[in-house]
C-alpha positions as a printed NumPy array, in Angstrom:
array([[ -3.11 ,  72.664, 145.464],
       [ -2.261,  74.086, 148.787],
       [ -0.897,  71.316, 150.239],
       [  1.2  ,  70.669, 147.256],
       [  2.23 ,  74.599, 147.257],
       [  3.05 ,  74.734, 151.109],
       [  5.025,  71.551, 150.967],
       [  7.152,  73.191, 147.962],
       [  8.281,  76.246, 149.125],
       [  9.279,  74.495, 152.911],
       [ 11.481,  72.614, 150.762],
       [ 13.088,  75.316, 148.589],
       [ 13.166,  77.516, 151.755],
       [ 15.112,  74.876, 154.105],
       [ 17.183,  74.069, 151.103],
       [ 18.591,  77.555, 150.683],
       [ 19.018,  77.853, 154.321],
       [ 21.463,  74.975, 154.147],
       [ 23.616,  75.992, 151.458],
       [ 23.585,  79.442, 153.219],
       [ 24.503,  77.973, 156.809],
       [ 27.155,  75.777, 155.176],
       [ 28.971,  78.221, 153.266],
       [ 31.702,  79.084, 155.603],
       [ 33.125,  75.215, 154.647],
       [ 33.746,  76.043, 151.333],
       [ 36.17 ,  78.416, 151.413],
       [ 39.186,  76.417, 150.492],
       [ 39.399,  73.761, 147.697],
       [ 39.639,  71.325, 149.686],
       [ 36.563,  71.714, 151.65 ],
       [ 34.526,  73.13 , 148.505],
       [ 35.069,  70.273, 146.556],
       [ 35.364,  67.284, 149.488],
       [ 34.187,  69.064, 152.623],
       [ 37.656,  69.281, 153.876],
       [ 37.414,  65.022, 153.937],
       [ 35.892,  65.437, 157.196],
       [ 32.405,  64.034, 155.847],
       [ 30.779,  61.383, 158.782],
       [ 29.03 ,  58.09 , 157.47 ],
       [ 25.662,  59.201, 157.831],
       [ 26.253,  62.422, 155.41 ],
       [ 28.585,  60.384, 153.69 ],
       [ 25.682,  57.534, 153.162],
       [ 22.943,  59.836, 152.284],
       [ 25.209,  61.924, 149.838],
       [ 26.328,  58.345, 148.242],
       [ 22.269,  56.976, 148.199],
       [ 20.896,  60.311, 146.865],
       [ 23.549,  60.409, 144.217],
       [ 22.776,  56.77 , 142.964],
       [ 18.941,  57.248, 142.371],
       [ 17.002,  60.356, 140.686],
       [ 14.152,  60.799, 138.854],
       [ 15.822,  58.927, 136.388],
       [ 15.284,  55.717, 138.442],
       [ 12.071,  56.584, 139.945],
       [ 10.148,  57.804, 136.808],
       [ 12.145,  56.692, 134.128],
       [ 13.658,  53.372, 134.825],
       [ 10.572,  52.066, 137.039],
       [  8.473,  52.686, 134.753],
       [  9.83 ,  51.508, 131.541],
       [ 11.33 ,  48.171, 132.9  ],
       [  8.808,  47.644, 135.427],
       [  6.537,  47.689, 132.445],
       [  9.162,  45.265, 130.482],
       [  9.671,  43.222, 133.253],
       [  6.944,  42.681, 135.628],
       [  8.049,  41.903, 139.575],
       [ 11.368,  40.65 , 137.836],
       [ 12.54 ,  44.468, 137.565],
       [ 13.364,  44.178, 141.829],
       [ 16.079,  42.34 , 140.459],
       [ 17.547,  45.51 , 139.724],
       [ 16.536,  47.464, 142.762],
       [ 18.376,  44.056, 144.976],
       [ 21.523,  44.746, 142.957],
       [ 21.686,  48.277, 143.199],
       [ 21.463,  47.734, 147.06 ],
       [ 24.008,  44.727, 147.225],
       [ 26.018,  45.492, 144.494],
       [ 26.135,  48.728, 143.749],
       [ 25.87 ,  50.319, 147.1  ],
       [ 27.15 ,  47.516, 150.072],
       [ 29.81 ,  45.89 , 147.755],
       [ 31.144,  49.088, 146.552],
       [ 31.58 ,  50.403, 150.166],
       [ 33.309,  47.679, 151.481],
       [ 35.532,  46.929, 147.907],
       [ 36.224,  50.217, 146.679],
       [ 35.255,  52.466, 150.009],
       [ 38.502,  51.94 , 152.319],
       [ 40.971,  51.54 , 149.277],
       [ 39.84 ,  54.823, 148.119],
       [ 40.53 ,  56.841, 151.041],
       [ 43.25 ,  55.596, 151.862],
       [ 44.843,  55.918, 147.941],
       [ 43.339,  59.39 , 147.201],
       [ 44.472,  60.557, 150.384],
       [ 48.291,  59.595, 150.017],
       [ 48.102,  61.061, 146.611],
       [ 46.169,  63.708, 147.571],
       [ 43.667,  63.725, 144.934],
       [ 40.414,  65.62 , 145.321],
       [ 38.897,  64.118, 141.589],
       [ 38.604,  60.948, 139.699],
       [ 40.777,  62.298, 136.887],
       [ 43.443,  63.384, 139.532],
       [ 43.882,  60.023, 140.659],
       [ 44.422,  58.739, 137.031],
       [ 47.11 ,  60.753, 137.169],
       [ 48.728,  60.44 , 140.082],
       [ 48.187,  56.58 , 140.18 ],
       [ 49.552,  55.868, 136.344],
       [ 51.587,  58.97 , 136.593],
       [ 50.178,  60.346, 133.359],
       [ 49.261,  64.585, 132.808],
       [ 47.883,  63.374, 129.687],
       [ 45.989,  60.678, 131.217],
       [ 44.338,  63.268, 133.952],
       [ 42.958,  65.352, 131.029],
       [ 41.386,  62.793, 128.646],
       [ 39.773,  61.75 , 131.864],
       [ 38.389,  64.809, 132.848],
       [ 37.176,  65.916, 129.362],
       [ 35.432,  62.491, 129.362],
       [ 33.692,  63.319, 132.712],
       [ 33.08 ,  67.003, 131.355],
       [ 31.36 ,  65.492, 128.391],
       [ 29.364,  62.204, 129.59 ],
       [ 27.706,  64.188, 132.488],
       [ 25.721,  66.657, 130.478],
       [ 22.89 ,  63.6  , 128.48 ],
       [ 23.036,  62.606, 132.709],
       [ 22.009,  65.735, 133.804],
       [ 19.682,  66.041, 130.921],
       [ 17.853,  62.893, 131.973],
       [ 17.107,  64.07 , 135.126],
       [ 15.765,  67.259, 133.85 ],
       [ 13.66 ,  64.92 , 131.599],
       [ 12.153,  63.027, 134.784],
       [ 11.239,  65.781, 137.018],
       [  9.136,  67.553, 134.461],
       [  6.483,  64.491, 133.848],
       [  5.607,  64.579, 137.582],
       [  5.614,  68.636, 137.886],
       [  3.015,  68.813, 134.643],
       [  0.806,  65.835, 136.562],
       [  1.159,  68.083, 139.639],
       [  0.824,  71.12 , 138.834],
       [  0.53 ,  71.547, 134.932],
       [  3.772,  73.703, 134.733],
       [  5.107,  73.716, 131.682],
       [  8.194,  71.628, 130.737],
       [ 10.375,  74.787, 130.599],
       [  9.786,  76.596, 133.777],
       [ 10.569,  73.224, 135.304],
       [ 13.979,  72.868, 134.506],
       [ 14.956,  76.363, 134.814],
       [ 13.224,  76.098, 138.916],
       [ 15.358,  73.188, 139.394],
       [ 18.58 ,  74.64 , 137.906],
       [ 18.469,  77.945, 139.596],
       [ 17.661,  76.369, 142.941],
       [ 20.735,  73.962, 142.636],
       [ 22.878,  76.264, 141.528],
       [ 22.415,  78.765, 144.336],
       [ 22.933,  76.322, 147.144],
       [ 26.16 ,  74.413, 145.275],
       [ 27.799,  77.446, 144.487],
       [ 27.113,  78.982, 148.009],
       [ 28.015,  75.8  , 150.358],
       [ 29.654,  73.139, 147.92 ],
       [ 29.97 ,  69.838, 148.844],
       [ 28.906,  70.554, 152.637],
       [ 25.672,  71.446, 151.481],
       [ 25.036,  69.267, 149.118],
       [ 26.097,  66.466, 151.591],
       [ 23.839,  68.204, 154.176],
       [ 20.411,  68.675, 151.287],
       [ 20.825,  64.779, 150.535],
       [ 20.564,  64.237, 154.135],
       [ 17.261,  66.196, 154.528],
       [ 16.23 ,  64.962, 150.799],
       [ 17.089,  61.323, 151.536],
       [ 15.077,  61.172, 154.412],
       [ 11.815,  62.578, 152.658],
       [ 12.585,  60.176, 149.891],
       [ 12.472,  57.21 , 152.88 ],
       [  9.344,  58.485, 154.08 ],
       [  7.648,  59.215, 150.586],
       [  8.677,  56.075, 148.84 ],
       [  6.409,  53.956, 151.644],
       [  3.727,  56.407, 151.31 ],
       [  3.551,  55.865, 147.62 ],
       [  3.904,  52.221, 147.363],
       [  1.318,  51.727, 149.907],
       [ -1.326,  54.307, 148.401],
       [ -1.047,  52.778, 144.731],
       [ -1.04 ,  49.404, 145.809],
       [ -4.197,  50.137, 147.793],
       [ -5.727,  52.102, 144.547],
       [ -5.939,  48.538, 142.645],
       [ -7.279,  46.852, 145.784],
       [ -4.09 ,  46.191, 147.946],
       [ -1.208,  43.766, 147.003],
       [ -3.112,  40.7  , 146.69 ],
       [ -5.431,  41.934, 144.361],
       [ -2.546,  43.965, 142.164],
       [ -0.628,  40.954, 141.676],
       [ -3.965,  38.546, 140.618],
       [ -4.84 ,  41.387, 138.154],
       [ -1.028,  41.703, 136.72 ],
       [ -1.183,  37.792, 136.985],
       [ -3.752,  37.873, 134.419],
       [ -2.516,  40.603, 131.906],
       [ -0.548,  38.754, 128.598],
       [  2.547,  39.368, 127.792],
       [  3.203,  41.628, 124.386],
       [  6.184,  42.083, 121.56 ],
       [  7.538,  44.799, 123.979],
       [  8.104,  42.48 , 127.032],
       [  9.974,  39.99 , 124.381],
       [  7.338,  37.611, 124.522],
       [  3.539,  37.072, 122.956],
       [ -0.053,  36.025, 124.3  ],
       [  1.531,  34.18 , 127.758],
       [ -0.273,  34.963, 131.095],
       [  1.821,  34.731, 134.117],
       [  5.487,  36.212, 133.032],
       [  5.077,  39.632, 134.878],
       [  4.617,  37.926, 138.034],
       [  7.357,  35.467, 137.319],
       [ 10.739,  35.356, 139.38 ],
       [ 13.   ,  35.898, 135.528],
       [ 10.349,  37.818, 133.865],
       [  9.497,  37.407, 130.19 ],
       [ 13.281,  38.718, 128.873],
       [ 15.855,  37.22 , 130.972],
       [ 18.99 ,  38.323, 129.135],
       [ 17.622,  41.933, 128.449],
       [ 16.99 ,  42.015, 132.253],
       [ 20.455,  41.108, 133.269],
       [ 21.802,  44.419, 130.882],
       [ 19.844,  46.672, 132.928],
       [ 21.019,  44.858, 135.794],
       [ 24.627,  45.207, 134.945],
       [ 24.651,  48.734, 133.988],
       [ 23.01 ,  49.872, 137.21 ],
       [ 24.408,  48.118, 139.446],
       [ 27.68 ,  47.537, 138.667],
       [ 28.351,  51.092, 137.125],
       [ 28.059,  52.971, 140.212],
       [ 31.74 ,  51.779, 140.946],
       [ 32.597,  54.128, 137.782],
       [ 30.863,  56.738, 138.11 ],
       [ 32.768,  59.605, 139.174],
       [ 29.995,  61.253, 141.03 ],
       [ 29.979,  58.48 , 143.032],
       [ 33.358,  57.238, 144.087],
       [ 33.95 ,  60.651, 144.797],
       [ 31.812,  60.287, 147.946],
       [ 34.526,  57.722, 149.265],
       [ 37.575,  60.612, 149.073],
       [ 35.327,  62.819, 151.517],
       [ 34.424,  60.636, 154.351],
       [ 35.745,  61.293, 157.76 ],
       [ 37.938,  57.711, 158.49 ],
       [ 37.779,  54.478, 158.051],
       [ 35.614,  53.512, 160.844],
       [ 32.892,  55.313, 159.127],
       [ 32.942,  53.384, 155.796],
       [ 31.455,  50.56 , 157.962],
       [ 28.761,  52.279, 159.08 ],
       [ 28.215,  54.168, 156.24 ],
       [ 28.061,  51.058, 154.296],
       [ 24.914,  49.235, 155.898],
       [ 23.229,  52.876, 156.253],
       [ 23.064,  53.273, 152.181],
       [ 22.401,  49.338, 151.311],
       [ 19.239,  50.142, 153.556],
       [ 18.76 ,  53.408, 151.841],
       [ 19.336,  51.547, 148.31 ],
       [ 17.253,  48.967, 149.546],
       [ 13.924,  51.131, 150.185],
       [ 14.815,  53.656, 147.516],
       [ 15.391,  51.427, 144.401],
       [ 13.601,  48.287, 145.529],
       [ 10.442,  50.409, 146.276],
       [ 10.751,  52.355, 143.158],
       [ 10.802,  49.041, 140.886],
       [  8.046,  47.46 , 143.102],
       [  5.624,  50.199, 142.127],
       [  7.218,  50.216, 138.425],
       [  6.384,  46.416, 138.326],
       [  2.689,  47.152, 138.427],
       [  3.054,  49.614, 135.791],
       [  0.548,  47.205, 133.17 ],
       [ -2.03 ,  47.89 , 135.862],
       [ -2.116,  51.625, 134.191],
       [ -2.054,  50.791, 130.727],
       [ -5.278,  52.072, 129.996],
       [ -4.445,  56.133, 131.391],
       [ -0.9  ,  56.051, 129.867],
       [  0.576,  58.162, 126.97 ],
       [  1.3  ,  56.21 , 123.995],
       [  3.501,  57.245, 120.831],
       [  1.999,  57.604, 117.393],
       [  3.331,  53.86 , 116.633],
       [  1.234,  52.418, 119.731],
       [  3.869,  51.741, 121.924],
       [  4.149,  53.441, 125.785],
       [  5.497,  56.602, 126.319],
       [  7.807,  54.747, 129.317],
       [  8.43 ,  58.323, 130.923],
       [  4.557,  58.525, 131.925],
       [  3.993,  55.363, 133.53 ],
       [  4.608,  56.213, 136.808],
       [  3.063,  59.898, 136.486],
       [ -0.083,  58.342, 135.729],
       [ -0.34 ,  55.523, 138.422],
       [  0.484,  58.749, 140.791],
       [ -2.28 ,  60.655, 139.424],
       [ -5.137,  58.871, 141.44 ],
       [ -3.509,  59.675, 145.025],
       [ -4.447,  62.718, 147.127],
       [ -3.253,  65.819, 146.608],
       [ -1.484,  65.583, 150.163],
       [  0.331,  62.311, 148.64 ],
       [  0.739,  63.852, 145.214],
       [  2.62 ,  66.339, 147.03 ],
       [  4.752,  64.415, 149.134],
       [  5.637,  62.672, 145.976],
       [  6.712,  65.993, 143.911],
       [  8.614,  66.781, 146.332],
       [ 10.228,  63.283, 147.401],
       [ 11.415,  63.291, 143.446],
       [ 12.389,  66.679, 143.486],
       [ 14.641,  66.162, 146.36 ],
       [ 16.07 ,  62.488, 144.609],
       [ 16.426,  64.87 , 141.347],
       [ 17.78 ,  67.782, 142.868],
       [ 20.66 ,  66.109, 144.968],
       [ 21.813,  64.339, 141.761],
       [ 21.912,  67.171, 140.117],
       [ 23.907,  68.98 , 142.331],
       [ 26.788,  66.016, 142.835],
       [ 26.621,  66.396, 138.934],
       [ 27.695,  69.69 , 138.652],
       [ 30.034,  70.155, 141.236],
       [ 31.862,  67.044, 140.086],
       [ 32.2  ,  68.408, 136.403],
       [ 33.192,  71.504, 137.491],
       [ 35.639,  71.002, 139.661],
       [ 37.252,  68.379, 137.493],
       [ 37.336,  70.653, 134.473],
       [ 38.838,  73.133, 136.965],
       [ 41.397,  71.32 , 138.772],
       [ 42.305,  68.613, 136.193],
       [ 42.167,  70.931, 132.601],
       [ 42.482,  74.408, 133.494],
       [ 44.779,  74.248, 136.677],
       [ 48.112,  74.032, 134.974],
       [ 47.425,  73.665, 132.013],
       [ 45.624,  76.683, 130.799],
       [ 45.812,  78.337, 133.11 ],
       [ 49.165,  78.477, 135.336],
       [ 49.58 ,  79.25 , 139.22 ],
       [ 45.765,  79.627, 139.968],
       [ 45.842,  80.676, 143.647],
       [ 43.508,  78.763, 146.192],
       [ 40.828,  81.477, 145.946],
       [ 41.186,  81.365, 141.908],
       [ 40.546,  77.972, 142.047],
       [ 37.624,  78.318, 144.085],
       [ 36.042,  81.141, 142.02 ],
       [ 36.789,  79.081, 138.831],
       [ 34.653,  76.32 , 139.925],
       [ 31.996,  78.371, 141.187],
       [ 31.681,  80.2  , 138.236],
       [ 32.296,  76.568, 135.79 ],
       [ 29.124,  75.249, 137.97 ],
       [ 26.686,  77.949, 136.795],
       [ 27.854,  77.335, 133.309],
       [ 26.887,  73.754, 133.745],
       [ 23.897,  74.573, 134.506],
       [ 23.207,  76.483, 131.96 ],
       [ 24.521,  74.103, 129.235],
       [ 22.388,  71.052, 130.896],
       [ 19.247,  72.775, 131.021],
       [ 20.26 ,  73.883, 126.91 ],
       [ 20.426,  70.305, 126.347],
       [ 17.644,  68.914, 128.67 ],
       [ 15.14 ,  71.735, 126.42 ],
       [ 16.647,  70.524, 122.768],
       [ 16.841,  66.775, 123.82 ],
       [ 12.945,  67.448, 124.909],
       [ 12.351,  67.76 , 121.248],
       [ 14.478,  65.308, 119.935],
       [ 14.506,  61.478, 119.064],
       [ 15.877,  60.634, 122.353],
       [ 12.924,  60.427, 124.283],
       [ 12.699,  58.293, 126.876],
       [ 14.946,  58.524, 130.032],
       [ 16.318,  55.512, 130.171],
       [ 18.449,  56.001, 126.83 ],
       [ 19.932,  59.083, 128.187],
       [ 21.856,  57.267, 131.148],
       [ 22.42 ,  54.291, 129.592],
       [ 24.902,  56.677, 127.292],
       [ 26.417,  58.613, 130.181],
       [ 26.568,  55.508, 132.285],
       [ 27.742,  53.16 , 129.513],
       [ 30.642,  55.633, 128.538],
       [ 31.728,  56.756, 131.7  ],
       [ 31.662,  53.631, 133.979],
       [ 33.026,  51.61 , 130.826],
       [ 35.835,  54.365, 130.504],
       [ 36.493,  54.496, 134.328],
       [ 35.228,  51.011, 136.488],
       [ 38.382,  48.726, 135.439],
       [ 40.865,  51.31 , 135.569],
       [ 39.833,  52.539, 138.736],
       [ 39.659,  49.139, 140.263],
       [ 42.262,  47.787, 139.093],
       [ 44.905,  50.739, 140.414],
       [ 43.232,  50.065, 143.91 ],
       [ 44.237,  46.465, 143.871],
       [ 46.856,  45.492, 141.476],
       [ 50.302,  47.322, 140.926],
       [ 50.921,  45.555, 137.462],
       [ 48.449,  47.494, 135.812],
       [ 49.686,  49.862, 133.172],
       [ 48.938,  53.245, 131.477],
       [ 48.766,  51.63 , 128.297],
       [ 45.973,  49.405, 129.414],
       [ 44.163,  52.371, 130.808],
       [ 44.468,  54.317, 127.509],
       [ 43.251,  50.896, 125.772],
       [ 40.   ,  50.958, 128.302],
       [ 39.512,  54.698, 127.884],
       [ 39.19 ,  54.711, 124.005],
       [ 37.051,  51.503, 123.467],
       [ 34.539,  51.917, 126.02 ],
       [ 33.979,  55.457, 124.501],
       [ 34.257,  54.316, 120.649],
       [ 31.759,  51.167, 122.008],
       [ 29.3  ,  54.204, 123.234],
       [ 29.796,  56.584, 120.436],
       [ 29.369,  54.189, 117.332],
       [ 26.603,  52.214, 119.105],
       [ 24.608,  55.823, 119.219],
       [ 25.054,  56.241, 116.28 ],
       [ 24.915,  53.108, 114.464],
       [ 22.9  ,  50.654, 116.464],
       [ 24.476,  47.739, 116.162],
       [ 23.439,  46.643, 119.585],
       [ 19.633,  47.326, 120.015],
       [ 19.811,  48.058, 123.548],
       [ 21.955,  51.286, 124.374],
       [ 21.884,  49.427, 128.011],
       [ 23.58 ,  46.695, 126.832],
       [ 26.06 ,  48.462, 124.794],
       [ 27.217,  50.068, 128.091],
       [ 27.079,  46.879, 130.021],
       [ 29.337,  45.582, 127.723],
       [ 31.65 ,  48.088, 127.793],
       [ 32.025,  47.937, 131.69 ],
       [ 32.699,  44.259, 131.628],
       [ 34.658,  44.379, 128.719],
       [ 37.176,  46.699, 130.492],
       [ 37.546,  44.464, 133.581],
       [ 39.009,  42.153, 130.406],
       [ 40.992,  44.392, 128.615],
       [ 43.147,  46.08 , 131.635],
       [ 44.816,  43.026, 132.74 ],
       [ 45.662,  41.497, 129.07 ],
       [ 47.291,  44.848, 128.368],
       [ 49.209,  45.314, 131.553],
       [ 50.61 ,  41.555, 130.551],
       [ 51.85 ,  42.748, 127.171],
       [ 53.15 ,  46.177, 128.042],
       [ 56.162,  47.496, 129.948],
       [ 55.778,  47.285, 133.492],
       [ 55.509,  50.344, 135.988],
       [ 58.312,  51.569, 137.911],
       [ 57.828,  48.919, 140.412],
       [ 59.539,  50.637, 143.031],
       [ 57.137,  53.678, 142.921],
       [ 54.186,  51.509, 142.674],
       [ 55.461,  49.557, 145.434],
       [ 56.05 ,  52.54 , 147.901],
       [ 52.361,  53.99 , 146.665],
       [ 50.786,  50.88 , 147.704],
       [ 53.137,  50.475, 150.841],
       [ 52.614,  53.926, 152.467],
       [ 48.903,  54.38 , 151.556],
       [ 47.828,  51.498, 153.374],
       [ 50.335,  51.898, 155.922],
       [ 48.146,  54.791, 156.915],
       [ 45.163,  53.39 , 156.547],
       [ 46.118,  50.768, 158.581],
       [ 46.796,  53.265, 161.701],
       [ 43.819,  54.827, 160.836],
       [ 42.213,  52.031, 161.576],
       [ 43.631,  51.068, 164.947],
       [ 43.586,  55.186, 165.948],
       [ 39.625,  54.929, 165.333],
       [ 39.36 ,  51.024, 167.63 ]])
């Protein structure tokens, strides 16, 4: 208990020191919200990496398709490193700063705007964000608590409140600086403590030879899709293929919607750096997720110290707590605070995205006319700390409700949010046909696809329901740009013209 004590206050006190030494950055909007775009690739990387994976990944996701799936869940870690991290550098990461900085924009919803030339547009985007964030946030929450009761035994409650209060202090102190600074520091203790983990659970069941023989032997059940077969959770597809490629989809592919994450591409320093900064968090997605689903793949190797609902099936959420449970304290430790650190830098890209986009894409003239640069900055301060507080509202009902396993939570903000945002978003990088109409059209039926599905079921798999919302966009943008009057071509033109002009000579400036 010392150990795990000593290692948990160095990491609150270094974390507060951060957002206290970085505070002198966030004194404008500009380098509150984006670090005054002057963000290098390896903060840039880290910020991007730590943003991507939580406790929602490493406790919930692991363990619940890791138990589904066998070895066949790395599948997902391998696209979330190829696909959702080194693809969406080099597709989206250049394009973005060079677009967003022509136009200005410091938020997703701002470039919506600007882009399709739409005020309307910029709000229904930003009271999406607002919205879709909070079961995100919640999820996290949910994740962090399993580990800190295995720990520790502290009760669900005080959990999320430690968390929230700690975030909130350094966010609202340093902004994005220090929060791009913390997932530095908390990205490299989730390196070091992934390979720790992996290594000591593995060598609990008698190293990896022996792990795989004994998860080579365990039969496949109704929950895996499959009965009574030995062999699938060692197999390259697993025993539910299709399901697989859902989860595979959602994760991987969503990241180039979510607004948390793009975001990262406004605030980096040039162009030069999105090269760099694009092999440093593939590696970091790499050792992150495809360590996390490694371990998770094992999960059947715990099924006898697992929770398990009144109906017999696995409580997902404690899979990985309880393969974690055999380490030593000194490990157990490191691992609290390696998923405290994944949760915690999440959480804090969370928040200050929401609040600055309900500050500078709602209120800002709208409700509220000529806010002043220090207005603005107040407003978002103060809209962060009432984030907080509604999350960690929602993270103690949802604790009690239906929705009980992590994994539901982001498939909802994910589904809704990347749905809403991925085609749009890539297709205003790229193409100048496409139209506000067909970003309307995107907007309202990835969100009515999310919504009904909740609350109707219709597809089984909330997963899926988002996965199909994401590709379905990438669909419906360019068949309604076809039908529907086209943009001022002149404007688009010039847009397109003058913000890769730039980033052109941006280039050549940083040879």
């Amino acid at each position: 208990m010392f150990f795990k004590l000593a290692m948990m206050l160095a990491f609150f006190a270094v974390t507060l020191y951060i957002g206290f030494h970085t505070r002198k950055s966030a004194r404008d909007v500009d380098g509150f919200v984006l670090g005054g775009r002057k963000v290098g690739a390896w903060l840039s990387a880290f910020a991007y990496g730590t943003s991507y994976f939580s406790a929602v990944v490493f406790i919930g996701y692991a363990g619940q398709f890791g138990w589904k799936y066998g070895m066949a869940a790395l599948w997902i870690g391998l696209g979330n490193a190829f696909i959702g991290s080194l693809l969406a550098w080099y597709v989206l990461g250049g394009r973005t700063r060079a677009m967003t900085h022509h136009l200005q924009a410091q938020t997703l919803p701002e470039f919506f705007g600007a882009r399709f030339s739409s005020r309307w547009l910029r709000i229904a985007a930003a009271g999406i964000v607002f919205i879709f964030l909070i079961p995100y946030t919640a999820s996290v929450y949910n994740g962090l608590s399993r580990l800190f009761d295995m720990a520790f035994g502290v009760p669900y409650e005080w959990c999320i409140i430690l968390m929230a209060a700690l975030t909130c202090v350094y966010v609202v102190m340093g902004g994005y600086m220090a929060t791009a600074v913390n997932d530095t520091v908390q990205g490299v203790i989730m390196l070091l403590g992934i390979v720790a983990v992996v290594v000591a659970v593995l060598s609990g069941y008698g190293g990896f030879t022996q792990a795989m023989i004994a998860l080579s032997q365990v039969p496949s059940d109704a929950s895996s899709g499959m009965t009574g077969m030995q062999g699938t959770f060692v197999s390259l597809f697993g025993p539910d293929f299709l399901d697989l490629v859902g989860v595979f989809v959602l994760t991987s592919l969503g990241a180039w919607g979510m607004p948390q994450m793009v975001q990262k591409f406004y605030a980096i320093q040039s162009v030069d750096a999105i090269k760099r900064g694009a092999i440093i968090s593939t590696v970091f997605a790499l050792a992150v997720a495809g360590g996390s689903y490694f371990l998770g793949g094992f999960g059947r190797l715990a099924a006898n110290v697992i929770a398990y609902t009144p109906a017999g099936t696995p409580v997902y959420d404690s899979i990985i707590p309880a393969m974690l449970a055999r380490m030593p304290n000194l490990l157990i430790g490191l691992t609290v605070v390696l998923v405290l650190s994944a949760s915690m830098s999440t959480l804090s890209s969370l928040v200050l995205t929401s609040s600055s986009t309900l500050t500078l894409d709602f209120l800002k003239d709208n409700l509220i006319k000529d806010m002043s640069v220090r207005q603005q900055v107040t407003v978002i301060r103060a809209l962060i700390v009432a984030f907080v507080l509604i999350s960690t509202l929602i993270a103690l009902i949802q604790y009690n409700s239906s929705i009980t396993f992590i994994a539901q939570l982001m498939a909802i903000s994910w589904g809704a949010l990347a749905g809403a945002f991925l085609a749009p978003f890539l297709y205003g990088l790229y193409w100048q046909r496409a139209t506000t109409a067909s970003v309307w059209a995107c907007f309202i039926f990835a969100i009515a696809l999310v919504c009904s599905n909740m609350l109707l079921s219709y597809i089984a798999s909330p997963i899926n329901a988002g996965a199909l919302a994401m590709l379905a966009g990438l669909v419906i943008v360019p068949l309604v740009s076809l039908i529907t009057p086209k943009p001022d071509a002149a404007r688009i033109r010039r847009l397109f013209q003058e913000s890769y002009l730039n980033f052109h000579d941006e280039r050549i400036d940083a040879d």
